[in-house]
N, CA and C atoms as an extended XYZ file, in Angstrom:
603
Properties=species:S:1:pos:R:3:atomname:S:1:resname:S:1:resid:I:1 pbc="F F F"
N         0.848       -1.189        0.000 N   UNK     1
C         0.000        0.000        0.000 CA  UNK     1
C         0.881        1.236        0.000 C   UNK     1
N         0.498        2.423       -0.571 N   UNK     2
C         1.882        3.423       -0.772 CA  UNK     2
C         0.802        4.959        0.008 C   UNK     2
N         1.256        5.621        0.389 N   UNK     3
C         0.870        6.360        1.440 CA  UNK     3
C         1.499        7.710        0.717 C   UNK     3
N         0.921        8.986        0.817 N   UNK     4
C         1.389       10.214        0.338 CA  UNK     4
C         3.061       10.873        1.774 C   UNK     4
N         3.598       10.723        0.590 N   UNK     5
C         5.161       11.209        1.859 CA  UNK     5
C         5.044       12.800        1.362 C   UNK     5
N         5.803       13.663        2.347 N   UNK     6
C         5.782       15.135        1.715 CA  UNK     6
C         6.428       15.381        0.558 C   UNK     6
N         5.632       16.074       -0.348 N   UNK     7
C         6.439       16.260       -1.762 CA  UNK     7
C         7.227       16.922       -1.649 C   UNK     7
N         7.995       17.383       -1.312 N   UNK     8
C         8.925       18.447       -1.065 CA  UNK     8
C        10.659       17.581       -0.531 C   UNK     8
N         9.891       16.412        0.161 N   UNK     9
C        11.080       14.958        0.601 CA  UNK     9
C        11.213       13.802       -0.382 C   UNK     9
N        10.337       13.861       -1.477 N   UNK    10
C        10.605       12.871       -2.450 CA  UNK    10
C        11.614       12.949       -3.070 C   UNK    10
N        12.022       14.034       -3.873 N   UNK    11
C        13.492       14.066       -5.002 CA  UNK    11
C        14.615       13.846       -3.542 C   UNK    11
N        14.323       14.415       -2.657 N   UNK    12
C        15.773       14.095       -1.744 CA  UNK    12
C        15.916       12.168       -1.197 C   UNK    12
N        14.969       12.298       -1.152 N   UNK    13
C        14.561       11.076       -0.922 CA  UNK    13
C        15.304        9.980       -1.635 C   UNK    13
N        14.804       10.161       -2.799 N   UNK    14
C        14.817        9.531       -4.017 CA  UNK    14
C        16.580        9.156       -4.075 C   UNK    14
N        17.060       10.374       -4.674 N   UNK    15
C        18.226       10.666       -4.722 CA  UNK    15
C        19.519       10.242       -3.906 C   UNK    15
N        19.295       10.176       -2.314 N   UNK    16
C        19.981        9.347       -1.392 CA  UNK    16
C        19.859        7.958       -1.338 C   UNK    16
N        18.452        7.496       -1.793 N   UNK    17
C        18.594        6.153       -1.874 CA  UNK    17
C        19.836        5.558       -3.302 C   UNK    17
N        18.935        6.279       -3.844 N   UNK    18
C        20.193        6.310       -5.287 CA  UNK    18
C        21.108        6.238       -5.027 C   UNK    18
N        21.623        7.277       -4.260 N   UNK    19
C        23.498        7.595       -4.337 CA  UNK    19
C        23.906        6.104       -3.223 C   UNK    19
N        22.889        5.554       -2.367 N   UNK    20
C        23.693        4.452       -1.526 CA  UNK    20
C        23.409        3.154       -1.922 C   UNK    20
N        22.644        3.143       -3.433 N   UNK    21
C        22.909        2.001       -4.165 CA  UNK    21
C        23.995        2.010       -4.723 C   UNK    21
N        24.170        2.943       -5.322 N   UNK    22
C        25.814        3.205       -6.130 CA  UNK    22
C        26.827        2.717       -5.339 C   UNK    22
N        26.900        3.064       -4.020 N   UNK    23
C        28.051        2.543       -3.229 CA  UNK    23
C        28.305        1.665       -2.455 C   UNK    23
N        26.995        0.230       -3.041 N   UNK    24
C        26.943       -0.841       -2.090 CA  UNK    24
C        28.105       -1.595       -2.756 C   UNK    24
N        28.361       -1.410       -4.111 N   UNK    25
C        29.556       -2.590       -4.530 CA  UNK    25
C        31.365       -2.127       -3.311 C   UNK    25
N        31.176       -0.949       -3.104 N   UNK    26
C        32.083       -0.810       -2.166 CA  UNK    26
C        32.186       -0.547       -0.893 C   UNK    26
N        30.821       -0.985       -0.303 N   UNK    27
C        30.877       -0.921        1.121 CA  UNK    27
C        31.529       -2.233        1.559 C   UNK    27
N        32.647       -2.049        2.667 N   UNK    28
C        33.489       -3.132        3.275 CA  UNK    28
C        32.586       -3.922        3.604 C   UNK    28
N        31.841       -3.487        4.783 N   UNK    29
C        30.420       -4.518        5.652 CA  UNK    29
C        29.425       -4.140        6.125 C   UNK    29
N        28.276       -4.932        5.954 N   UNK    30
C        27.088       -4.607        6.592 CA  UNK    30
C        26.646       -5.249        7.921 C   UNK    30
N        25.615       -4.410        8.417 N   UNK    31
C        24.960       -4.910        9.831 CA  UNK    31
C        24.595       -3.697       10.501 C   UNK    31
N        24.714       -3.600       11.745 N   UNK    32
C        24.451       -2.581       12.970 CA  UNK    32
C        25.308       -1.785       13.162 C   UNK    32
N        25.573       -0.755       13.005 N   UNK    33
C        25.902        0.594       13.211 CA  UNK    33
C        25.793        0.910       14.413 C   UNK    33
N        26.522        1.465       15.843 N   UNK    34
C        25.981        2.416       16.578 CA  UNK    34
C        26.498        3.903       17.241 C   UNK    34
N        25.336        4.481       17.402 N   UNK    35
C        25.974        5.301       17.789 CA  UNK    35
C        25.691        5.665       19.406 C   UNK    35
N        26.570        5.711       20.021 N   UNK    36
C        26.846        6.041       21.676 CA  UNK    36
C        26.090        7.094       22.078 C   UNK    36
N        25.403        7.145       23.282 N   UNK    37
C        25.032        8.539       23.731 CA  UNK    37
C        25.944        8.708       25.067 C   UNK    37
N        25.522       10.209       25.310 N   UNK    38
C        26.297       10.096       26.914 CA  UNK    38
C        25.318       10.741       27.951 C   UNK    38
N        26.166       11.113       28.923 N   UNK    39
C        25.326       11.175       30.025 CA  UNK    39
C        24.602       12.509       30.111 C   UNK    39
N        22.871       12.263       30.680 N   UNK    40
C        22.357       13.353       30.169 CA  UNK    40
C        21.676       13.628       31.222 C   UNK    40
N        21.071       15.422       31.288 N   UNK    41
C        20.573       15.339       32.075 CA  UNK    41
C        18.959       15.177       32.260 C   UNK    41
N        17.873       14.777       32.922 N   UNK    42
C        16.668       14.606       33.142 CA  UNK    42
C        15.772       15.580       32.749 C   UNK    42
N        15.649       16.125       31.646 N   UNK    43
C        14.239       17.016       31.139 CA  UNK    43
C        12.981       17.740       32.093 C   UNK    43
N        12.951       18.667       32.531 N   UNK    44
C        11.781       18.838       32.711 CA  UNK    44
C        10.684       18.993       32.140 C   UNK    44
N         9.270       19.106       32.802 N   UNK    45
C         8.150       18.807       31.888 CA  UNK    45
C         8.095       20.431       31.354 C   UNK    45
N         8.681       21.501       32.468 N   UNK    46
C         8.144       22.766       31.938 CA  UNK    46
C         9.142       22.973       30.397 C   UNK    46
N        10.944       22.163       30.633 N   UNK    47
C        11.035       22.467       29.001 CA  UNK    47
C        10.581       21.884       27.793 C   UNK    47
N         9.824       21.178       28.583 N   UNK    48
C         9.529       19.921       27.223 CA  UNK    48
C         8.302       20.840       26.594 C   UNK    48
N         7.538       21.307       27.525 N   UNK    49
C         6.549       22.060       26.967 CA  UNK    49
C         6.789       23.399       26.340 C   UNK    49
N         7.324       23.829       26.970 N   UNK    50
C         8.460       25.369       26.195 CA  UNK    50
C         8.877       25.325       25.081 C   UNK    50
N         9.521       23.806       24.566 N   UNK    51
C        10.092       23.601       23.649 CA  UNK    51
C         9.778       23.148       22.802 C   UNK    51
N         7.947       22.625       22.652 N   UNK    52
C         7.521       22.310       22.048 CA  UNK    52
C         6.469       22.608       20.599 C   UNK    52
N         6.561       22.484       19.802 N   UNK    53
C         5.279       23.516       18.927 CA  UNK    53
C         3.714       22.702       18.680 C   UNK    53
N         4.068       21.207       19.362 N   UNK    54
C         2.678       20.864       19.567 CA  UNK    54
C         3.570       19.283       20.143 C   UNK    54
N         2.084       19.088       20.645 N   UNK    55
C         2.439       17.673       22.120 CA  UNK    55
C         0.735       17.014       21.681 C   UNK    55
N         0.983       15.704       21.240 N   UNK    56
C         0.130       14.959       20.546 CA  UNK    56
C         0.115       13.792       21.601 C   UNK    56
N        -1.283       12.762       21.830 N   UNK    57
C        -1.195       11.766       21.145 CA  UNK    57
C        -1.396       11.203       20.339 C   UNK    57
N        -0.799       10.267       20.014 N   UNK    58
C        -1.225        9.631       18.150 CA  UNK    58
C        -0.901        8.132       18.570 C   UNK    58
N        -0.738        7.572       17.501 N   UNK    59
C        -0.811        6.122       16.557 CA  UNK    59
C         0.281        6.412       15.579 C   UNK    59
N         1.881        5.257       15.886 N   UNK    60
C         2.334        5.383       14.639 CA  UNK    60
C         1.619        3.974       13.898 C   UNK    60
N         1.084        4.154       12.338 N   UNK    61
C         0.804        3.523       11.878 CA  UNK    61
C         1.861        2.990       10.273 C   UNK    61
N         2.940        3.879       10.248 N   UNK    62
C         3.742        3.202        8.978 CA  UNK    62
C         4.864        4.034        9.324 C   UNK    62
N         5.842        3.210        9.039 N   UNK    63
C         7.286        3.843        8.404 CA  UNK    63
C         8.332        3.699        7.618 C   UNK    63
N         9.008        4.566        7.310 N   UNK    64
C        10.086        4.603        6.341 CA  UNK    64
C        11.826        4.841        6.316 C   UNK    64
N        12.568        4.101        6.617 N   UNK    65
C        14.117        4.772        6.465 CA  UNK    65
C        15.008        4.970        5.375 C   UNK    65
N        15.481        6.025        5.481 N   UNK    66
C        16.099        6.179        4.197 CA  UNK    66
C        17.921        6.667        4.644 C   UNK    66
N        18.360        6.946        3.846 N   UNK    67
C        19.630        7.591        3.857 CA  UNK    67
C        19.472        8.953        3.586 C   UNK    67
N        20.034        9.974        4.370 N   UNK    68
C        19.957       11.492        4.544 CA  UNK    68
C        21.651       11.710        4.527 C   UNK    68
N        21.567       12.765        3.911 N   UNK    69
C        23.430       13.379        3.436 CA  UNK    69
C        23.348       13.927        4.730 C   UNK    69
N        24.866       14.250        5.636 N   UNK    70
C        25.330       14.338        6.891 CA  UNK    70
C        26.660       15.378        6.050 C   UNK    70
N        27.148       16.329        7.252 N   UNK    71
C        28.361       16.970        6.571 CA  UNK    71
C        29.347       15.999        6.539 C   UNK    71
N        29.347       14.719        7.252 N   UNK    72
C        30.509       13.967        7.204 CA  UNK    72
C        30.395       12.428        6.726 C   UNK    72
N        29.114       12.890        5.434 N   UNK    73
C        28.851       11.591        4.943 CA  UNK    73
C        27.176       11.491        4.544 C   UNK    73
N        26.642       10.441        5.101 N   UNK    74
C        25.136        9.871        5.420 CA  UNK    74
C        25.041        8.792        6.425 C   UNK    74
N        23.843        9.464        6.978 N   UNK    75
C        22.966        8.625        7.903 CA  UNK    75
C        21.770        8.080        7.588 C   UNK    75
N        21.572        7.107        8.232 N   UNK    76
C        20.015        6.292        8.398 CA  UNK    76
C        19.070        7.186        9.150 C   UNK    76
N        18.054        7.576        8.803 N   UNK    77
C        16.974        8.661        9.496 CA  UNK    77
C        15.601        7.725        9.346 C   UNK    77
N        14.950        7.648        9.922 N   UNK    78
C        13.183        7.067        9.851 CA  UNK    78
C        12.324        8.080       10.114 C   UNK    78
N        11.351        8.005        9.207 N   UNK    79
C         9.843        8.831        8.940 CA  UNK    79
C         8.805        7.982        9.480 C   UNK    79
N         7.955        8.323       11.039 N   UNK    80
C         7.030        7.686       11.047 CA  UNK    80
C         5.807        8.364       10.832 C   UNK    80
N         4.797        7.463       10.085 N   UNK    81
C         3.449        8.533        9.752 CA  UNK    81
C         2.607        8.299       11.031 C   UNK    81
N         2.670        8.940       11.487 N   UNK    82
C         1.546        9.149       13.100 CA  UNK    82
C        -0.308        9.687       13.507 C   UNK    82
N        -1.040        8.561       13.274 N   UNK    83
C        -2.194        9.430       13.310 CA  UNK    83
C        -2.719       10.160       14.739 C   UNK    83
N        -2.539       11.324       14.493 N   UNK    84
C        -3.340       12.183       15.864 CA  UNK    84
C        -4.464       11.564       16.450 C   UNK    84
N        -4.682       11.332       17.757 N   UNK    85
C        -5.525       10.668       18.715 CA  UNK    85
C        -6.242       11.798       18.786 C   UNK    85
N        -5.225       13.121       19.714 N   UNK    86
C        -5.538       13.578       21.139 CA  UNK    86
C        -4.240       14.773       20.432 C   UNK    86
N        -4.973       16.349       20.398 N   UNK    87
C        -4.110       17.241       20.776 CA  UNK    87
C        -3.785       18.152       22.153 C   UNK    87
N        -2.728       18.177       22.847 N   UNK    88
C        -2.519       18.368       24.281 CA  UNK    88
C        -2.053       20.045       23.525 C   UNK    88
N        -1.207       20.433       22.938 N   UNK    89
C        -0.767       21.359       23.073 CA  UNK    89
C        -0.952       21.595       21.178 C   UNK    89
N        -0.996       22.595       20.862 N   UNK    90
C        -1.404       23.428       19.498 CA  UNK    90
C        -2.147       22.642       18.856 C   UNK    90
N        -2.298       22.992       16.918 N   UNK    91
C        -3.307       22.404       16.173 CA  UNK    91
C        -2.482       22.245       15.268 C   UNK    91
N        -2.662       21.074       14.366 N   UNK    92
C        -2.320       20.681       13.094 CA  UNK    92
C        -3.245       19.490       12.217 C   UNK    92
N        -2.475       18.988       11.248 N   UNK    93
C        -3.037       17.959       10.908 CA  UNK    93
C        -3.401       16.628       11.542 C   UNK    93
N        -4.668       15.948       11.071 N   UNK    94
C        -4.739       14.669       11.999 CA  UNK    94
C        -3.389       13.944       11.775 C   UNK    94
N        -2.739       13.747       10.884 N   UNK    95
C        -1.539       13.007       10.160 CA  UNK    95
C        -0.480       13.603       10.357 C   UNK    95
N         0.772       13.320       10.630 N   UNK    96
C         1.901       13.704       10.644 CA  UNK    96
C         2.837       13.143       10.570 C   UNK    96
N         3.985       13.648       10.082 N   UNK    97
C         5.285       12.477        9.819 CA  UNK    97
C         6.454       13.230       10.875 C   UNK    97
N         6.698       11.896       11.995 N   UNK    98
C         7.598       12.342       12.821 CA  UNK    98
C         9.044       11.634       12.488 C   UNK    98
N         9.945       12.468       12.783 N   UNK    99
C        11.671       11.738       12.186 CA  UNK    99
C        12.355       12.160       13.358 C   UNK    99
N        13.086       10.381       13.460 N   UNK   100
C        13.850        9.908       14.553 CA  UNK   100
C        14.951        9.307       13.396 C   UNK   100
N        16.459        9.952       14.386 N   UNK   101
C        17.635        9.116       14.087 CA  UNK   101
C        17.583        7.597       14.042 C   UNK   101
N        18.467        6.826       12.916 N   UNK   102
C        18.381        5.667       13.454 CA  UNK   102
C        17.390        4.713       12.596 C   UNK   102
N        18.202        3.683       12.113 N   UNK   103
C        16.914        2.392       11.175 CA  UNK   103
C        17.730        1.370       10.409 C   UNK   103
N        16.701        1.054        9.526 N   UNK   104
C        17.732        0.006        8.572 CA  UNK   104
C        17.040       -0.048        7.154 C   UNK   104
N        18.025        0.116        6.133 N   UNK   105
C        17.767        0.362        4.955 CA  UNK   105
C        18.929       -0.437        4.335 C   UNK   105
N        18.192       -1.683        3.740 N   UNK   106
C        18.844       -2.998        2.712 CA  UNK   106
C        20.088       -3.645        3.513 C   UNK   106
N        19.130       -3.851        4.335 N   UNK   107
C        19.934       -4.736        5.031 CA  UNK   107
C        20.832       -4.145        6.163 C   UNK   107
N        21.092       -2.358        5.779 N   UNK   108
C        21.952       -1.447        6.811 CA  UNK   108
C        21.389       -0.887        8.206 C   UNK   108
N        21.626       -1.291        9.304 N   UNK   109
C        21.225       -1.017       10.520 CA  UNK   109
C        21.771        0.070       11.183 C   UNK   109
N        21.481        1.195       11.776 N   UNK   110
C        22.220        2.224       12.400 CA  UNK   110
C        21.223        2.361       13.883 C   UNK   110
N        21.787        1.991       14.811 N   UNK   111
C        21.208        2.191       15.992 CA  UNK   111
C        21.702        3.590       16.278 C   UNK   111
N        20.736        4.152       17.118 N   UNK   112
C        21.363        5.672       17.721 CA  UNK   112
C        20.670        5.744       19.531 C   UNK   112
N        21.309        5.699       20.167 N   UNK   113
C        21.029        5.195       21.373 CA  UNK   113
C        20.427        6.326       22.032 C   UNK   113
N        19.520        6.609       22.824 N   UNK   114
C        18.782        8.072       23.638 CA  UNK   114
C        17.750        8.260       22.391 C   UNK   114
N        17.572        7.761       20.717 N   UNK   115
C        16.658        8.174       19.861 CA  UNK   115
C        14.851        7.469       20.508 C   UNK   115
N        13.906        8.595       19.911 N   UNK   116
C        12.742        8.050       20.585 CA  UNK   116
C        12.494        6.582       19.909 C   UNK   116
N        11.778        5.910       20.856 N   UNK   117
C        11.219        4.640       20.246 CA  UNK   117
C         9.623        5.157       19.851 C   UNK   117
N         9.095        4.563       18.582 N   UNK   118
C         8.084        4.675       18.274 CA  UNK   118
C         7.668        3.262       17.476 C   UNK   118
N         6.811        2.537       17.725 N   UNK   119
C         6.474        1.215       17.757 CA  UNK   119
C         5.079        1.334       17.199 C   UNK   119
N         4.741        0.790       15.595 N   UNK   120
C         3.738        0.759       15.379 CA  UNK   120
C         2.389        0.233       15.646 C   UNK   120
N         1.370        1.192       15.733 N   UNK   121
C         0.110        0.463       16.640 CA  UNK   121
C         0.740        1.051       18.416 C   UNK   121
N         1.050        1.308       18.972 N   UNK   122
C         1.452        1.643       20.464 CA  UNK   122
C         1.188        3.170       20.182 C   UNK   122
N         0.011        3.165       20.843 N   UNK   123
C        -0.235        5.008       21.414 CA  UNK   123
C         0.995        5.476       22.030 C   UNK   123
N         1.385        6.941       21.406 N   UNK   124
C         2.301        7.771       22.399 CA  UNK   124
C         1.825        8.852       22.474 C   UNK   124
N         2.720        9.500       23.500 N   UNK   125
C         2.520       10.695       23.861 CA  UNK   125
C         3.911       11.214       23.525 C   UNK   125
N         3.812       12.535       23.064 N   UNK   126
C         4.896       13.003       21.882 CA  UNK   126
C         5.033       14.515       22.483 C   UNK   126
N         6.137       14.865       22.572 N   UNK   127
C         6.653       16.432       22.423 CA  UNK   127
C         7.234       16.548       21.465 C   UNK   127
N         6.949       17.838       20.129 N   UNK   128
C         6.923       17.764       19.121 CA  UNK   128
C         7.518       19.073       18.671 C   UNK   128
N         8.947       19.160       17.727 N   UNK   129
C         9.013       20.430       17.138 CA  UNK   129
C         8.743       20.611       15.805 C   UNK   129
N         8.603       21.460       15.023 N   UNK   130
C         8.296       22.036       13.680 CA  UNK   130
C         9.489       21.506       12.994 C   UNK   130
N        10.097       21.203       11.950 N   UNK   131
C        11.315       20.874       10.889 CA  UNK   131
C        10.902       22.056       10.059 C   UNK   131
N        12.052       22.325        9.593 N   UNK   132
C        12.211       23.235        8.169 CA  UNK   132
C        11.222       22.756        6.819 C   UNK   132
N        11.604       20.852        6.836 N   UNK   133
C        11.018       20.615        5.850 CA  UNK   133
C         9.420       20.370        6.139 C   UNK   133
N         8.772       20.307        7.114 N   UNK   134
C         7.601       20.272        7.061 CA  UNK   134
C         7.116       18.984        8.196 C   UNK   134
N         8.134       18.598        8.448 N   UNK   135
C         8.153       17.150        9.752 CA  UNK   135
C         8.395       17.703       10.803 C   UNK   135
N         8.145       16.508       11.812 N   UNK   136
C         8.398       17.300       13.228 CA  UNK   136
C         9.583       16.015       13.535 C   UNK   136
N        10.031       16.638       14.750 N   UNK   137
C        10.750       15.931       15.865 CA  UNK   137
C        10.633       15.861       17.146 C   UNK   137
N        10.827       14.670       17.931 N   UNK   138
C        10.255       14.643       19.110 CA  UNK   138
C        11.853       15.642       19.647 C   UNK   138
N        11.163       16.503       20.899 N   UNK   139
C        12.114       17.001       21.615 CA  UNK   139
C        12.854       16.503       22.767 C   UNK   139
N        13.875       16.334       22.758 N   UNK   140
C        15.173       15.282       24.115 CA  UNK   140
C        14.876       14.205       23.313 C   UNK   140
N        14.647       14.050       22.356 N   UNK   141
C        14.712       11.989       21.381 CA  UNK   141
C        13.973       11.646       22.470 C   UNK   141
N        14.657       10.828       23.325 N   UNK   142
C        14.014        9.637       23.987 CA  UNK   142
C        12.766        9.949       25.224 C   UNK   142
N        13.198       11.407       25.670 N   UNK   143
C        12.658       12.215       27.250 CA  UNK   143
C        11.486       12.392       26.465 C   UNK   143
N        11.011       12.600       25.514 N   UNK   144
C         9.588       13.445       24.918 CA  UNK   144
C         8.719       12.177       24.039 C   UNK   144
N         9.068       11.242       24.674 N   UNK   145
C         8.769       10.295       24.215 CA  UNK   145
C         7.692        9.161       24.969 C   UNK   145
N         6.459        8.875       25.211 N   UNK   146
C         6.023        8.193       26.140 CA  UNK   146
C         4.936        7.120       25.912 C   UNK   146
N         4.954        5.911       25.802 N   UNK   147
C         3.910        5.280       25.346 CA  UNK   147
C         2.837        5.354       26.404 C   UNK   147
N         1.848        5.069       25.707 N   UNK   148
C         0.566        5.338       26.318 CA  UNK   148
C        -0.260        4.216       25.848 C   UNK   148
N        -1.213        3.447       27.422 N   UNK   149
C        -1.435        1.841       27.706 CA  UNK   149
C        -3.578        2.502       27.709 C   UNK   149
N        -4.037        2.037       26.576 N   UNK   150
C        -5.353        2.483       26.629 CA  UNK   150
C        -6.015        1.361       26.910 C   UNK   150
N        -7.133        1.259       28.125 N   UNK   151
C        -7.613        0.104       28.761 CA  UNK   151
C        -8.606       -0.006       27.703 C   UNK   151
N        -9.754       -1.517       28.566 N   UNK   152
C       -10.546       -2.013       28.205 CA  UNK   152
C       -11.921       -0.888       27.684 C   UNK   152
N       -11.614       -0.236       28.746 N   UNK   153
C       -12.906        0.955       29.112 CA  UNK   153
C       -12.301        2.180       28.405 C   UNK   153
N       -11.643        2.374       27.784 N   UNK   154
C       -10.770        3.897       26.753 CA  UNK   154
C        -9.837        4.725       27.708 C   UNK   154
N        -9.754        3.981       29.234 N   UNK   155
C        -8.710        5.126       29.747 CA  UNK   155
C        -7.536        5.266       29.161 C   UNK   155
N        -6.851        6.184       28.856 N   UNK   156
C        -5.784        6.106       28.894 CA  UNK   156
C        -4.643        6.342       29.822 C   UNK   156
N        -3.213        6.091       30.103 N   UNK   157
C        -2.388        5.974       31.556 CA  UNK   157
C        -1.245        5.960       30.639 C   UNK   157
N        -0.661        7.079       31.125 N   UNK   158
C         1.088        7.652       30.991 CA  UNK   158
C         1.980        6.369       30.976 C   UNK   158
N         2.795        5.362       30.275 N   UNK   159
C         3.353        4.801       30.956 CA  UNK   159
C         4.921        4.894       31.301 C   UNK   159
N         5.725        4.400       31.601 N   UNK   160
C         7.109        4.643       31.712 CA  UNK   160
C         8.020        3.890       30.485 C   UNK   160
N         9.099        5.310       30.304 N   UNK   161
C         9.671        5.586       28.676 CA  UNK   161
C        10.640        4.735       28.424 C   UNK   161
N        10.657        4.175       27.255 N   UNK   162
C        12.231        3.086       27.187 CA  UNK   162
C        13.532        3.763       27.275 C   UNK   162
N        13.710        4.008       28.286 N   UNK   163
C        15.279        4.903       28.185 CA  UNK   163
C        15.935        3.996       28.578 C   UNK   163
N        16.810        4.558       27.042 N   UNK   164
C        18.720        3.446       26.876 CA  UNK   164
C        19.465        3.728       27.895 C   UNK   164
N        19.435        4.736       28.318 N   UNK   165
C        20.527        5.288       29.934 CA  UNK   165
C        19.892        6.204       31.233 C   UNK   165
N        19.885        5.670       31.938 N   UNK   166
C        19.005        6.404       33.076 CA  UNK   166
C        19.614        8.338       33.119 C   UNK   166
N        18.863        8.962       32.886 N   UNK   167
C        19.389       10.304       32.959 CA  UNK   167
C        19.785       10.695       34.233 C   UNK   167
N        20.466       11.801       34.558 N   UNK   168
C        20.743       12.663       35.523 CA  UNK   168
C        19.959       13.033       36.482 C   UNK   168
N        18.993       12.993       37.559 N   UNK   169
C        18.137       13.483       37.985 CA  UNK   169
C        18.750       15.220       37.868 C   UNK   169
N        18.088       16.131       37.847 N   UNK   170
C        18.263       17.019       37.557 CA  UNK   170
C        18.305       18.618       38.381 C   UNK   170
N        17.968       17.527       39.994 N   UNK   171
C        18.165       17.964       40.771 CA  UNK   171
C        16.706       19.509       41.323 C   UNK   171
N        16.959       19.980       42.374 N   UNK   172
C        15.672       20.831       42.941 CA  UNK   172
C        15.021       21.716       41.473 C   UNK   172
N        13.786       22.142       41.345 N   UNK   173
C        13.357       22.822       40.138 CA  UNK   173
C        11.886       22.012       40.032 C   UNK   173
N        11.609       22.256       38.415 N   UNK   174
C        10.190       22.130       38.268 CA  UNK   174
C        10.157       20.393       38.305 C   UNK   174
N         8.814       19.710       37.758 N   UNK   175
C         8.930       18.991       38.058 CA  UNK   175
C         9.609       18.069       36.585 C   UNK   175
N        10.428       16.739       36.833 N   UNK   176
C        11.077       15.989       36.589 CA  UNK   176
C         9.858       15.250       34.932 C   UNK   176
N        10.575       15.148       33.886 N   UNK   177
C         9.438       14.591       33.205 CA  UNK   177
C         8.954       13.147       33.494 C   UNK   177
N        10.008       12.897       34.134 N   UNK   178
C         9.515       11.283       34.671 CA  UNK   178
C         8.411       11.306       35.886 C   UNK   178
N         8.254       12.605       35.882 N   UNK   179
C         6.623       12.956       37.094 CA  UNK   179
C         5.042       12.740       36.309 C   UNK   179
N         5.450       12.437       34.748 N   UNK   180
C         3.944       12.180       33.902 CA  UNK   180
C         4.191       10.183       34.217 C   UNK   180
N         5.035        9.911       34.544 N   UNK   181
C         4.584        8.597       34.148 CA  UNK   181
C         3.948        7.580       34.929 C   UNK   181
N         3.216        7.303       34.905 N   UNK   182
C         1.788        6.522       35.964 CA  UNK   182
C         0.515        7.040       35.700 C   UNK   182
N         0.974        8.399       35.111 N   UNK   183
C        -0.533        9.573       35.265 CA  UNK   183
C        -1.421        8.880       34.446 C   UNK   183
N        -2.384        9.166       34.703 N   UNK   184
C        -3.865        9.327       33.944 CA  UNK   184
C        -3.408       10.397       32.246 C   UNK   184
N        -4.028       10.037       31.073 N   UNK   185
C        -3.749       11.236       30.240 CA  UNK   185
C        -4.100       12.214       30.874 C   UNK   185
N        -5.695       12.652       31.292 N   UNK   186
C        -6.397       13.910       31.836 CA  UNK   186
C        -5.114       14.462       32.580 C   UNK   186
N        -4.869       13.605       33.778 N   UNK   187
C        -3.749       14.073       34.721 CA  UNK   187
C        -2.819       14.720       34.161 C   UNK   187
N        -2.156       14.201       33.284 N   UNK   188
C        -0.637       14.449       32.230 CA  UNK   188
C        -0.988       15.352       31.820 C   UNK   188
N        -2.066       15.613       30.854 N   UNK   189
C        -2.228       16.486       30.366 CA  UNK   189
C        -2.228       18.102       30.601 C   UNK   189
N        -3.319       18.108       32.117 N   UNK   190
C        -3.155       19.040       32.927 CA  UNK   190
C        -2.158       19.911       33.524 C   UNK   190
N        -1.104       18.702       33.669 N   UNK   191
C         0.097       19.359       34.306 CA  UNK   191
C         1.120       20.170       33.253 C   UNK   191
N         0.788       19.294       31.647 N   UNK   192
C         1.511       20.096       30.609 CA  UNK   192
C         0.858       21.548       30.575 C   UNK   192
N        -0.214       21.741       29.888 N   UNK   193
C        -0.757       22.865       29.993 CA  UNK   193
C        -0.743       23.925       31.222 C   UNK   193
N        -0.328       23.857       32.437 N   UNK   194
C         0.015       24.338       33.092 CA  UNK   194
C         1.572       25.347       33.036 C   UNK   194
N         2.184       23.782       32.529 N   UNK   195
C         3.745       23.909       32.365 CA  UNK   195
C         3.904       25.082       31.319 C   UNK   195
N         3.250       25.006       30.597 N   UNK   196
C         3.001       25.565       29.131 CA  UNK   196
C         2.667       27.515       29.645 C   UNK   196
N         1.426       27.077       30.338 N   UNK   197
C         0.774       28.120       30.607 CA  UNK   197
C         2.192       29.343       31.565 C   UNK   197
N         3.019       28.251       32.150 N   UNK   198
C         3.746       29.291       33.181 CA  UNK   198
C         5.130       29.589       32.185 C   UNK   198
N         5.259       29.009       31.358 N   UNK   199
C         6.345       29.919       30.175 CA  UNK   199
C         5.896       30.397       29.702 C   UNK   199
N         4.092       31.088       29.312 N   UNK   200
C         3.821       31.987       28.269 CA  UNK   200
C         4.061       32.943       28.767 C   UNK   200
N         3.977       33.424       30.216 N   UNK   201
C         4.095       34.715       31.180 CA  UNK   201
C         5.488       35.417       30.793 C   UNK   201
């Protein structure tokens, strides 16, 4: 089934896949790639919301990796198409394509460690910035990242984030983003818009 990608990412698109067919007769070896993160510190919810230009939940329902030109080469990047549930913070389309470091394309694997996980069919809860080209990105990769467990009865409940390395606690200040996880959405939600509300001042 083929799905509308942004026209504006097709010729680039296109074109990188191209150029890393050309250079499979001389790639030494294939497999897993990674790349290291380091030690970070713990996000709060008020920057996650500050930093955000909209905070969704959605549905990833398809994705795509490709090869993207890097100043010191190319990387593996993934496009997931995400359908909007639930908008917590601004307005956009029900549909959106969110891009996370990190995938595998013909066989080429590039792990990028701290990148968000997004797992198709698994509700998340997303902190989200604007791209140049018309995509968003989750903000802190992995910190703005949260699956969300919808019961029998439609509740939905915050759950706790796959993080590759336990962050920094971040010490006295607002509250910790690892303070949404257990919540109720309503709950979560509340406390973003709050968060939100006390950086517009």
């Amino acid at each position: 089934m083929c799905y509308d990608f942004p026209m504006h990412l097709r010729a680039p698109l296109a074109a990188a896949i191209a150029a890393f067919a050309l250079l499979l007769p001389f790639a030494p070896t294939f497999g897993i790639q990674t790349a290291h993160a380091h030690t970070f510190v713990e996000m709060s919810v008020d920057y996650l919301a500050k930093a955000s230009s909209r905070v969704i939940v959605g549905v990833p329902v398809d994705e795509m990796s490709v090869w993207e030109p890097t100043d010191g080469g190319q990387r593996i990047v993934t496009y997931h198409r995400v359908q909007v549930q639930s908008n917590v913070v601004g307005e956009g389309p029900q549909e959106v394509w969110v891009r996370r470091l990190g995938g595998v394309v013909e066989g080429v694997g590039q792990v990028v460690h701290g990148a968000a996980t997004l797992r198709t069919h698994q509700p998340v809860l997303l902190f989200l910035v604007a791209r140049t080209d018309g995509t968003l990105s989750v903000v802190g990769m992995e910190q703005g990242c949260f699956p969300v467990h919808v019961s029998k009865d439609r509740k939905a409940t915050i759950e706790r984030r796959r993080i590759s390395h336990a962050p920094v606690p971040a010490g006295p200040g607002p509250k910790p983003s690892s303070s949404l996880e257990g919540l109720s959405f309503e709950e979560a939600k509340r406390i973003i818009l709050e968060a939100r509300s006390r950086n517009a001042r």
